[in-house]
Backbone as JSON, one array per atom type, in Angstrom:
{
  "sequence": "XXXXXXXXXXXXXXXXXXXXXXXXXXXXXXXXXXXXXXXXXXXXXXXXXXXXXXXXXXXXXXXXXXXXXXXXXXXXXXXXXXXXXXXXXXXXXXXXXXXXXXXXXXXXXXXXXXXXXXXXXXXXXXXXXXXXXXXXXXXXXXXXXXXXXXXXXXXXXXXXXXXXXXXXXXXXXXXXXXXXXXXXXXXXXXXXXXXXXXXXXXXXXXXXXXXXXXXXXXXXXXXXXXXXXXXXXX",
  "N": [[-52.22, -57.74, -13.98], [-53.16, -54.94, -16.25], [-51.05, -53.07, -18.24], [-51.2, -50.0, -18.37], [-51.31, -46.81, -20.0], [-49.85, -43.74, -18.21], [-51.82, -41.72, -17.08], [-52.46, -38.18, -16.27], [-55.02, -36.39, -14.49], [-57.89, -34.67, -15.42], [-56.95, -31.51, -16.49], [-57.87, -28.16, -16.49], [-56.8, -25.46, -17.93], [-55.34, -22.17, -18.74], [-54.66, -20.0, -21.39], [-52.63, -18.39, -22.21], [-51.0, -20.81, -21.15], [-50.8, -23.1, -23.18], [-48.98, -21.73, -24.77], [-49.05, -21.55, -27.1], [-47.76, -20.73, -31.09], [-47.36, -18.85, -34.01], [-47.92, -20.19, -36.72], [-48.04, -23.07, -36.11], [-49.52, -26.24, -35.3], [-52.8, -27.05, -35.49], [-55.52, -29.17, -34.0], [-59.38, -29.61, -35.74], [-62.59, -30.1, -35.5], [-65.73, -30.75, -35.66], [-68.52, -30.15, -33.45], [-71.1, -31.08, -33.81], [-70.07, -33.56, -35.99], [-69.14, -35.3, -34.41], [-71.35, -35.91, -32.77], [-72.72, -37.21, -34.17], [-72.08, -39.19, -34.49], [-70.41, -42.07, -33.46], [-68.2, -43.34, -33.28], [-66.06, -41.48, -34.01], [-63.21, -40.86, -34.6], [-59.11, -40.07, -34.37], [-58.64, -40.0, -37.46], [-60.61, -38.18, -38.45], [-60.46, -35.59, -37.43], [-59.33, -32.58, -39.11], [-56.87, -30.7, -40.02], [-55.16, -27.41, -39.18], [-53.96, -24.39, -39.41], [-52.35, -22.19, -36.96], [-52.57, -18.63, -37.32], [-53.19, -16.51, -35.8], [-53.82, -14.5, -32.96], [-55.91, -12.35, -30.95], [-56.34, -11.58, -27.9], [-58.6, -12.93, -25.15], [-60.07, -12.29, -27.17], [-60.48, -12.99, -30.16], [-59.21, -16.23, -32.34], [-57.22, -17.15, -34.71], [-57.51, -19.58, -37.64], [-56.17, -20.8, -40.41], [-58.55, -22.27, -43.37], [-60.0, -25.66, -42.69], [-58.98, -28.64, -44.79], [-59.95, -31.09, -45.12], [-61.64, -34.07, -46.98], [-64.45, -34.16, -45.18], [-64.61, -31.34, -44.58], [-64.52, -30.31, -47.14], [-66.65, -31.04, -48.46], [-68.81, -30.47, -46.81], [-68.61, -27.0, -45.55], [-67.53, -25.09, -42.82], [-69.9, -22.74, -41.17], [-70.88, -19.65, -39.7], [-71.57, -19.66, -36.16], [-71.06, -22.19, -36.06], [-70.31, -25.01, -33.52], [-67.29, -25.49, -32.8], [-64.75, -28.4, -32.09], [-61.48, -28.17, -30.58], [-57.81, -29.21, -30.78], [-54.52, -29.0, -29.28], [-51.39, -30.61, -29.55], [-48.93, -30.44, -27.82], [-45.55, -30.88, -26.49], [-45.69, -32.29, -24.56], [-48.53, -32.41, -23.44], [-51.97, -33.09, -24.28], [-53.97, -30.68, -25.55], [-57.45, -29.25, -25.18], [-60.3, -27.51, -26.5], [-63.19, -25.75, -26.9], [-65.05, -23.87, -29.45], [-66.45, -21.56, -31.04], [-67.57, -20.9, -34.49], [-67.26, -17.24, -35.8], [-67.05, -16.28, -37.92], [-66.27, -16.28, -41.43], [-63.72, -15.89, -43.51], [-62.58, -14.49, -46.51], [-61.25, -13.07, -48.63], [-58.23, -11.01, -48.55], [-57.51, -13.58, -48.26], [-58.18, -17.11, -47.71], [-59.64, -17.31, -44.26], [-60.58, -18.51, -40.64], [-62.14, -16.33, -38.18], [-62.75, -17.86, -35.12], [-64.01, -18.07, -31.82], [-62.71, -17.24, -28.8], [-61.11, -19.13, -26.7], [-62.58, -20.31, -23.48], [-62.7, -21.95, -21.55], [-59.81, -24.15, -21.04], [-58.59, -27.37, -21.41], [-56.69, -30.12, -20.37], [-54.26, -33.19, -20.49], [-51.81, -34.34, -19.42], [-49.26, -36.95, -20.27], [-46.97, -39.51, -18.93], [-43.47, -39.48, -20.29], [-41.84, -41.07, -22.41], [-42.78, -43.67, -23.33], [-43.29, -46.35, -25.01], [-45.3, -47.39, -28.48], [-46.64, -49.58, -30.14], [-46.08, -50.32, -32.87], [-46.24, -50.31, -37.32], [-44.21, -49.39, -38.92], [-42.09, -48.67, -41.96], [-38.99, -48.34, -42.21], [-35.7, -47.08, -43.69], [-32.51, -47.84, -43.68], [-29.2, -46.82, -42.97], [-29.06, -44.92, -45.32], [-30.23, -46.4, -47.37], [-29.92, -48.95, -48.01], [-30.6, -50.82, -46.89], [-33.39, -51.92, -45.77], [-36.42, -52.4, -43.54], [-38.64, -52.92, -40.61], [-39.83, -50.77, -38.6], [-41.02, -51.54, -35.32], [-42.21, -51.18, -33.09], [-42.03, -47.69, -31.15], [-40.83, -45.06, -29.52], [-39.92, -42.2, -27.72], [-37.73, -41.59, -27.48], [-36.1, -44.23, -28.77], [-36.22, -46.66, -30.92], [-37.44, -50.61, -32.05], [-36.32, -52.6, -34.88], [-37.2, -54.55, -36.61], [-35.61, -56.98, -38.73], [-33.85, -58.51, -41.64], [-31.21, -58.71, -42.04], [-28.26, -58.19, -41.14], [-27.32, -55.77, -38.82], [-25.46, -54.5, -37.11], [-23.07, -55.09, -34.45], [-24.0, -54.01, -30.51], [-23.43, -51.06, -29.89], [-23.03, -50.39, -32.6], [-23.51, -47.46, -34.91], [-26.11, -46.25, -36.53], [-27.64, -45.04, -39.47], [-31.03, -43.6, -40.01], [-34.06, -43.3, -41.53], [-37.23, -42.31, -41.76], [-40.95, -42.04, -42.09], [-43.82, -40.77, -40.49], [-47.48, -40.67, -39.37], [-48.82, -38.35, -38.75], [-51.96, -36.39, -37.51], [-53.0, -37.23, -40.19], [-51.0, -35.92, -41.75], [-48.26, -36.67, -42.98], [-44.81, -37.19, -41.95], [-41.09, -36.54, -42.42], [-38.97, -38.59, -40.79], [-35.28, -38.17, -40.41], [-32.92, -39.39, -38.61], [-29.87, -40.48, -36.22], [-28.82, -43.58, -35.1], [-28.11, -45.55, -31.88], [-26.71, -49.43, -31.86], [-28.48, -50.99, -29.61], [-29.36, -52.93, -27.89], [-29.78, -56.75, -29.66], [-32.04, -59.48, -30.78], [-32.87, -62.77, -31.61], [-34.8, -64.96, -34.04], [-36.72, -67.51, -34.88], [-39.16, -67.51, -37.14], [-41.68, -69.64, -38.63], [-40.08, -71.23, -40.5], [-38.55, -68.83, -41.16], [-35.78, -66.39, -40.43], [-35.12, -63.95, -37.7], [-34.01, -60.81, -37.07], [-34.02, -58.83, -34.51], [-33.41, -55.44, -33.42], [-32.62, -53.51, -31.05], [-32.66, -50.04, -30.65], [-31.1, -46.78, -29.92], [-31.83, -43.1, -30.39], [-29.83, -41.01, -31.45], [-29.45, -38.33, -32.19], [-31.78, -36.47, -32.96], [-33.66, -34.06, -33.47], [-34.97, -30.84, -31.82], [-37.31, -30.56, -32.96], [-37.99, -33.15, -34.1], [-37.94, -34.66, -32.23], [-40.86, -33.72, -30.74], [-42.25, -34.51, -32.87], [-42.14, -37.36, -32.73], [-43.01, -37.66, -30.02], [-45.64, -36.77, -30.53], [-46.93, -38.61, -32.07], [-46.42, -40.61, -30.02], [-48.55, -39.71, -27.96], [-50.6, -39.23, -29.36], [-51.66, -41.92, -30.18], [-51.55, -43.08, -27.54], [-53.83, -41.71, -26.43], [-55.96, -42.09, -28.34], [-55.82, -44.83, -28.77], [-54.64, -46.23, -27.18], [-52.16, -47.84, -27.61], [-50.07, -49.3, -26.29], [-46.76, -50.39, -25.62]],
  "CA": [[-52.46, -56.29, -14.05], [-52.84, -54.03, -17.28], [-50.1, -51.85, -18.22], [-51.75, -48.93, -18.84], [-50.53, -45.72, -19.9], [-50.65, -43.21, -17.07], [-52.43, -40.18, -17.56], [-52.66, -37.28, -15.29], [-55.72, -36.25, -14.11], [-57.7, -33.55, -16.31], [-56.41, -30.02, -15.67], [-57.89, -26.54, -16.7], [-55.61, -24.21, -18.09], [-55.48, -20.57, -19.57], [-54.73, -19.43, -23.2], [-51.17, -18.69, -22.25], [-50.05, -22.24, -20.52], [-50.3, -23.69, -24.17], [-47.88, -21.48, -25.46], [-49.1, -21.38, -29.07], [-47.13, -19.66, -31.59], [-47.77, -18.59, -35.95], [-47.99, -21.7, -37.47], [-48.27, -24.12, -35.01], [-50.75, -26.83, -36.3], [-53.78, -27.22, -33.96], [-56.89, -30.41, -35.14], [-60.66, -29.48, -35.56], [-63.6, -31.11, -35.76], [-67.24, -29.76, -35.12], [-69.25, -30.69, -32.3], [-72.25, -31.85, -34.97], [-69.88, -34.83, -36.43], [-68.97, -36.31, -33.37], [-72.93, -36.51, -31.92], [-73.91, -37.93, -35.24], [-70.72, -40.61, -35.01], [-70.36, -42.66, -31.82], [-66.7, -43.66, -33.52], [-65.17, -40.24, -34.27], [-61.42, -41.22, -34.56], [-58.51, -38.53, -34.93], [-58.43, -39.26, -38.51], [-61.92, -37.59, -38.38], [-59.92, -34.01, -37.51], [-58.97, -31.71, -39.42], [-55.53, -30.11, -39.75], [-55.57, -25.93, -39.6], [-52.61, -23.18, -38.72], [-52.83, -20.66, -36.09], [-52.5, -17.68, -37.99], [-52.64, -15.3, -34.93], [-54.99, -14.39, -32.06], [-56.47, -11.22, -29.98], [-56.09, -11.84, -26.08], [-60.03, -12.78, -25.13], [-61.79, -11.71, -28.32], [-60.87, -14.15, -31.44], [-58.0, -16.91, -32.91], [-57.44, -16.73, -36.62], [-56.87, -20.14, -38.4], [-56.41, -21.8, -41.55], [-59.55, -23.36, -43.59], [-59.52, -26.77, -43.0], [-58.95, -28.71, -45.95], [-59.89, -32.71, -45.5], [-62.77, -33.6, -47.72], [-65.3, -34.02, -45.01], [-64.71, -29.83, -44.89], [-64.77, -29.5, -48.28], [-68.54, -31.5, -48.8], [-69.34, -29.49, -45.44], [-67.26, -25.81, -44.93], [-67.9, -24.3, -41.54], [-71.02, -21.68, -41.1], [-70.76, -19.1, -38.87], [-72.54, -20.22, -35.61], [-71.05, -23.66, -35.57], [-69.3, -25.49, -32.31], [-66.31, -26.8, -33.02], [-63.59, -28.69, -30.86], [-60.01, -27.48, -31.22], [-56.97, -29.6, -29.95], [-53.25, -29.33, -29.67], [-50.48, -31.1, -29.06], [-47.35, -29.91, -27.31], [-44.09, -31.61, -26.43], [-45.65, -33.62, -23.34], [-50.04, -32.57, -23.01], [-52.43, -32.73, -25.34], [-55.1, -29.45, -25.12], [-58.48, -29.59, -26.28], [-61.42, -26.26, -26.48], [-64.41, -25.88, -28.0], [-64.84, -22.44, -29.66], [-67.54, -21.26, -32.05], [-67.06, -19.72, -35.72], [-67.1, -16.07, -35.89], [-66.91, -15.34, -39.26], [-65.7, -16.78, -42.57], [-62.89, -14.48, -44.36], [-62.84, -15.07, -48.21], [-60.13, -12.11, -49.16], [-57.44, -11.71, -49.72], [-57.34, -14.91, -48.74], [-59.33, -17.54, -46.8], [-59.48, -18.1, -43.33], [-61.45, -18.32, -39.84], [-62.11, -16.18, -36.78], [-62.81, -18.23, -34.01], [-64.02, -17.26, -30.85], [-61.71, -16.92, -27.32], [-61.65, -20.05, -25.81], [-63.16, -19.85, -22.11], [-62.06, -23.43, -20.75], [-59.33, -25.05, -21.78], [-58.49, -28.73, -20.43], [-55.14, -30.79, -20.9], [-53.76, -34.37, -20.27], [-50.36, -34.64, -19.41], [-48.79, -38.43, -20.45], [-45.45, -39.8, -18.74], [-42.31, -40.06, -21.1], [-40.58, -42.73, -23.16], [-43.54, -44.47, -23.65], [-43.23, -47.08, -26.26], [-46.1, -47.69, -28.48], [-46.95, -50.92, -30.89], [-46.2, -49.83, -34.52], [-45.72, -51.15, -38.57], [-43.37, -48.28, -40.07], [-41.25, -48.95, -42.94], [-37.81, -47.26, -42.13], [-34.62, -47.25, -44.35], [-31.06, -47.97, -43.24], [-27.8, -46.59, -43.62], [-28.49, -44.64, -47.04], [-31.13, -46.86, -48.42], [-28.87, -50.47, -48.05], [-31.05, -51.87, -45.94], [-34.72, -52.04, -45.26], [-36.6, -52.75, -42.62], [-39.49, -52.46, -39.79], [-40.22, -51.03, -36.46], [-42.29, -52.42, -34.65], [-42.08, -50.44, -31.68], [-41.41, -46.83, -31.01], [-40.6, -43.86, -28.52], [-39.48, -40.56, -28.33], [-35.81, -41.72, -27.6], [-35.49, -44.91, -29.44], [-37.08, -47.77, -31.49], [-37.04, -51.58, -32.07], [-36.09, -52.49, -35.82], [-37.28, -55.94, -37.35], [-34.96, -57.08, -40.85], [-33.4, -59.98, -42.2], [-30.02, -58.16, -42.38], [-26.9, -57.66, -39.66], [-27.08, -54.5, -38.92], [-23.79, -54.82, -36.2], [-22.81, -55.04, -32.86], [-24.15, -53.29, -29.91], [-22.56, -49.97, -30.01], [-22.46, -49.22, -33.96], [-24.45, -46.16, -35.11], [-26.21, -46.51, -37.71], [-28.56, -43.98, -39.93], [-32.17, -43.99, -40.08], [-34.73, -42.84, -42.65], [-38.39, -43.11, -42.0], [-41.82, -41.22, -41.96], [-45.09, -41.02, -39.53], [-48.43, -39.89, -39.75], [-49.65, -36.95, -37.61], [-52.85, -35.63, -38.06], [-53.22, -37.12, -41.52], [-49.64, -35.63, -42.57], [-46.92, -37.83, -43.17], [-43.64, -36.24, -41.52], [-40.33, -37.47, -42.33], [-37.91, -38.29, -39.6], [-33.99, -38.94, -40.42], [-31.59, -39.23, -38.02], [-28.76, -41.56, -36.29], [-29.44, -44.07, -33.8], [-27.29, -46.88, -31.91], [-27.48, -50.42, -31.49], [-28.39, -51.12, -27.81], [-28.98, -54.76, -27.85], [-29.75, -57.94, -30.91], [-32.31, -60.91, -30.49], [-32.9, -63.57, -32.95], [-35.98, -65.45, -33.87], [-37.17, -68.38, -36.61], [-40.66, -67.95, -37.55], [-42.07, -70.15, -40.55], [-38.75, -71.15, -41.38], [-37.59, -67.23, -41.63], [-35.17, -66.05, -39.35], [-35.7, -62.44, -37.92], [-33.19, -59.78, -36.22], [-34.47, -57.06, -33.69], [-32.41, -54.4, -32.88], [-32.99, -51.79, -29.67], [-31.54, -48.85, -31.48], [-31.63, -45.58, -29.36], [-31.66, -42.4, -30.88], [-28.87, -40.31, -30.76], [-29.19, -36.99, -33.44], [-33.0, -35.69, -33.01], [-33.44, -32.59, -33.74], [-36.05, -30.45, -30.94], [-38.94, -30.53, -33.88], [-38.54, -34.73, -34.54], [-38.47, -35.13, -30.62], [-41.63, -33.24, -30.73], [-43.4, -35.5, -33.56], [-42.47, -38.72, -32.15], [-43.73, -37.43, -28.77], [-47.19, -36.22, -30.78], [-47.18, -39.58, -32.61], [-47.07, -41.52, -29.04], [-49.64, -39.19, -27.08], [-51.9, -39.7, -30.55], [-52.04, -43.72, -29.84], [-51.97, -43.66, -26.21], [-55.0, -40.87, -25.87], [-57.32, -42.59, -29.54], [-56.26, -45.94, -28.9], [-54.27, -47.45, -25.88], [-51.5, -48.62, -28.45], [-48.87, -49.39, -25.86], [-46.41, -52.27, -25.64]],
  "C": [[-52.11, -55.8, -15.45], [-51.49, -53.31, -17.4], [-51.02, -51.04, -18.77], [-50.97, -47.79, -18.81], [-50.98, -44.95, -18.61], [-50.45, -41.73, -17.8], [-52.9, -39.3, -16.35], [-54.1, -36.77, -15.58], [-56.66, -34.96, -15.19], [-57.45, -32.42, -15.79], [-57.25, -28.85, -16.29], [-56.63, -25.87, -16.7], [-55.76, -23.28, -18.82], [-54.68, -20.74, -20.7], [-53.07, -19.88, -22.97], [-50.1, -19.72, -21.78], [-49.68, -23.35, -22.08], [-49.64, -23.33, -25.02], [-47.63, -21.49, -26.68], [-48.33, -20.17, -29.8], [-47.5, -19.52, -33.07], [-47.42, -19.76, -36.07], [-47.91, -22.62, -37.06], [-49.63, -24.97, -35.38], [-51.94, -27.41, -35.23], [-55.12, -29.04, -35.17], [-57.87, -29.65, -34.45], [-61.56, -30.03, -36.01], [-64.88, -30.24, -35.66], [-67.92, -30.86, -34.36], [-70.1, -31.55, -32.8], [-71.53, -33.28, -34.85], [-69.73, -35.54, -34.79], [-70.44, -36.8, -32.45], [-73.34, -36.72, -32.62], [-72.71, -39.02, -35.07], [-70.43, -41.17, -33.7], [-68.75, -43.04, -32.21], [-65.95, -43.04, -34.12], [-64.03, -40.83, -33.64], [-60.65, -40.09, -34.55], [-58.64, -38.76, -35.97], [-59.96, -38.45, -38.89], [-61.46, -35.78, -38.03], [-59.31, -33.56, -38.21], [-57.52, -31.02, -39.2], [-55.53, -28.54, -40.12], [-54.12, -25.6, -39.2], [-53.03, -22.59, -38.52], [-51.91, -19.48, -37.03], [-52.33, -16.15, -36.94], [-53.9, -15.08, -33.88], [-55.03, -13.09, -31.28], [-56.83, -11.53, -28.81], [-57.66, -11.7, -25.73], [-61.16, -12.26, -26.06], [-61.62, -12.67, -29.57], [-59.21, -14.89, -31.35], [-58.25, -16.8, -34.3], [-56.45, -17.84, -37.13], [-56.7, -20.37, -39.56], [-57.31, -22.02, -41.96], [-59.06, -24.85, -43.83], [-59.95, -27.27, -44.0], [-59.59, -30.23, -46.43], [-61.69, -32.34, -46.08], [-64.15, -33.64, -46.91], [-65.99, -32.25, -44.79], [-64.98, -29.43, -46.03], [-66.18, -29.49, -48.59], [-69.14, -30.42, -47.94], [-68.84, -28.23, -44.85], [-68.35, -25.84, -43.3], [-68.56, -22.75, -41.75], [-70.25, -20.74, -40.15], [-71.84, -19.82, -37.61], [-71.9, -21.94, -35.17], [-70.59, -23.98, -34.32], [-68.0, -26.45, -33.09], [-65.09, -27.6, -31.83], [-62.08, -28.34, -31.49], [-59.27, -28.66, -30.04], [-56.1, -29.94, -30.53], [-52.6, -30.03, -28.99], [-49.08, -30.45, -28.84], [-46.64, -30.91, -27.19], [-44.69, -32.89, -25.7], [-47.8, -33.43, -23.12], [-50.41, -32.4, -24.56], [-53.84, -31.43, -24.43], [-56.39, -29.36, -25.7], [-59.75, -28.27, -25.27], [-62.72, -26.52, -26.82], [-64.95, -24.49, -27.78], [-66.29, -22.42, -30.78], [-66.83, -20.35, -33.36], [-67.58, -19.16, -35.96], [-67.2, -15.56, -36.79], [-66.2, -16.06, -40.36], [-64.64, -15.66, -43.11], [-62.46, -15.15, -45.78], [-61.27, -14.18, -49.31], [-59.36, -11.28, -48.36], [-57.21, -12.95, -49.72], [-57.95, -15.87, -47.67], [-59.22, -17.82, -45.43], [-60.35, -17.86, -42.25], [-61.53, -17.64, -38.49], [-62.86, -17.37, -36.32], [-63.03, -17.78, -32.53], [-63.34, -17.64, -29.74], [-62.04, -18.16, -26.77], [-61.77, -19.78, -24.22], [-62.57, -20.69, -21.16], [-61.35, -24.15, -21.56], [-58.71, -26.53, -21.15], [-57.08, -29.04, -21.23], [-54.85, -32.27, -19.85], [-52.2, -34.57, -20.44], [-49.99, -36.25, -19.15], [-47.41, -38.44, -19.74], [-44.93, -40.0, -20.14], [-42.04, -40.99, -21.31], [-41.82, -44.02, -22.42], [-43.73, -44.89, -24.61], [-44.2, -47.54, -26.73], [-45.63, -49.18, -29.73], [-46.55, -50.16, -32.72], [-45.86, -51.01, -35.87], [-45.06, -49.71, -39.17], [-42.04, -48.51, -40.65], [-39.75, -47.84, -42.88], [-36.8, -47.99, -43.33], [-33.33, -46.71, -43.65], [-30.25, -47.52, -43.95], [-28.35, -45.86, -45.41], [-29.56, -45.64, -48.1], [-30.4, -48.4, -48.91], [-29.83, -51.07, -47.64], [-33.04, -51.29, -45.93], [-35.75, -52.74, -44.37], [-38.02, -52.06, -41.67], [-39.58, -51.65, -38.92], [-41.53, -50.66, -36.21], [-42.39, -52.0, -33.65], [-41.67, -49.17, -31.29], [-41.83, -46.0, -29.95], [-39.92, -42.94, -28.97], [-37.88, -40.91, -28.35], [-35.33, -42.94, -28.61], [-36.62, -45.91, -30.45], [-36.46, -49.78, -31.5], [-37.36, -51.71, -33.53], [-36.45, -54.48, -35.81], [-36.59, -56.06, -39.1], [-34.45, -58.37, -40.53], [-32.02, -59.66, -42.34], [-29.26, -57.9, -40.91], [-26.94, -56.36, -39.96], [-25.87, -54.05, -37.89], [-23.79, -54.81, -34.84], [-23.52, -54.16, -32.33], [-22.82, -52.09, -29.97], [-22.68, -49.12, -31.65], [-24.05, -48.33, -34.36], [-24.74, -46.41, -36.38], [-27.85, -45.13, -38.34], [-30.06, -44.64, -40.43], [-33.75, -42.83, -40.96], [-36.18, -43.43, -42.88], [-39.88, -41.73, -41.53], [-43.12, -41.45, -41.03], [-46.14, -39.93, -39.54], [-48.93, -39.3, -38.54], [-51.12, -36.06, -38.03], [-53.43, -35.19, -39.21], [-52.13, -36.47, -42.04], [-48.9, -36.69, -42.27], [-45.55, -36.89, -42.99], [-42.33, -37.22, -41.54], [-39.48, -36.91, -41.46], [-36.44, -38.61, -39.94], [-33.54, -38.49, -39.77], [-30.4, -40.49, -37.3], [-29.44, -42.28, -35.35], [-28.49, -45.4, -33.86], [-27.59, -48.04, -31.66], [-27.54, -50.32, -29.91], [-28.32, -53.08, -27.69], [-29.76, -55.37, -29.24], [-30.63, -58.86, -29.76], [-32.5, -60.91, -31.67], [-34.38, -64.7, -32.96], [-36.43, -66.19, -35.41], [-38.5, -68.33, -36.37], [-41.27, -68.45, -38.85], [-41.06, -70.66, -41.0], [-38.17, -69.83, -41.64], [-37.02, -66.65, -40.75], [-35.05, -64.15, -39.38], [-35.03, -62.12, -37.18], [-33.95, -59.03, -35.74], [-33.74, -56.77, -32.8], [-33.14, -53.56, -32.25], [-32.24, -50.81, -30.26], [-32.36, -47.55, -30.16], [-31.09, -44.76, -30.32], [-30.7, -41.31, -30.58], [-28.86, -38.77, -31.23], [-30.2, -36.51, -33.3], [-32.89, -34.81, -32.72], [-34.81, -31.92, -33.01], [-37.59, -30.4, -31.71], [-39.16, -32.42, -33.74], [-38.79, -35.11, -33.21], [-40.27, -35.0, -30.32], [-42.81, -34.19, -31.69], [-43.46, -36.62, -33.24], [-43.67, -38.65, -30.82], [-45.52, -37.48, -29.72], [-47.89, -37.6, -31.38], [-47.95, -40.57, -31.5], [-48.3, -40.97, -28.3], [-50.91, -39.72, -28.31], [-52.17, -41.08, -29.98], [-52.61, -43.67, -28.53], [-53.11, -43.14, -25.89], [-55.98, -41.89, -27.17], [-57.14, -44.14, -28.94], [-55.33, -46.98, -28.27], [-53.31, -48.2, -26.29], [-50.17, -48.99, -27.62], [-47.95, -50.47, -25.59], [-46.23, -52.44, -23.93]]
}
């Protein structure tokens, strides 16, 4: 049997169940690219900020900025798809643009979304990763190869100590085409050991102990990203 992630069923939900607030970073795309592209990926979306919205008549974001926007802005008239990520669902629309705004400074109505859908993922789901973290202060360097919202698994060539010692952690992950850095503490939980090639390799279970309610929030957005584009789970 697969492990598969489990994913709740799709839901319908209203404006106010996703709880958007000013600057909250939503992805867009337009309806067009994805029925000319049979392998629209996320990095294919767009990164905008909600800027503010009118209860059933418009949202007001950001222009997005990646360069397939810049070759191509957004008309009035277009379809686009909108979707965020919260703590635990991801939300996804599809709204039309309303209007271009040029001054004082640039950005887009959007029209009221009508239907909005959502996928709620179980927790402390560990996906497959390669991210380059730094130890303790920049002593040490090192992998993981595995992460969740509460902890990770660390590949190095270095003792990093017993189960129990706390040790600091210094490393970044890409969201929606940003790169967000995460530092905080995390302990050992358990040590294996392993010769491959002749090179002997440590991995440490470190849980996280210091996250702060925003880095909880990007790991979480990191794992829903994999498990919804691309099934990345160990």
């Amino acid at each position: 049997m697969t492990n598969q992630p489990k994913v709740d069923d799709l839901l319908n939900n209203t404006f106010e169940e996703m709880q958007l607030k000013v600057g909250d970073r939503l992805q867009i795309i337009p309806v067009a690219m994805v029925k000319n592209s049979k392998n629209s990926t996320n990095h294919d979306y767009a990164t905008v900020m909600l800027i503010g919205y009118i209860q059933d008549k418009t949202v007001l974001t950001s222009v997005p900025q990646s360069p397939y926007f810049k070759a191509s802005p957004l008309i009035e008239g277009d379809e686009v798809i909108v979707r965020y990520f919260s703590g635990e669902s991801l939300f996804s629309f599809n709204v039309f643009v309303e209007k271009n705004i040029y001054q004082p400074f640039k950005y887009i109505h959007l029209s009221f979304p009508r239907s909005i859908s959502s996928q709620t993922i179980r927790k402390s789901k560990r996906i497959k990763s390669n991210i380059e973290v730094t130890i303790n202060n920049g002593s040490t360097e090192a992998i993981i190869t595995n992460i969740s919202s509460t902890g990770a698994k660390i590949q190095t060539v270095t003792d990093l100590g017993e189960p129990g010692t706390l040790i600091s952690l210094s490393f970044s992950v890409g969201i929606h085409g940003q790169q967000l850095e995460i530092k905080t503490r995390a302990m050992i939980r358990s040590i294996n050991y392993t010769n491959e090639n002749d090179k002997a390799n440590l991995y440490f279970g470190v849980e996280f102990t210091e996250l702060k309610p925003g880095q909880v929030v990007t790991l979480q957005s990191l794992i829903y990203q994999e498990l919804i584009e691309n099934r990345n789970i160990v």
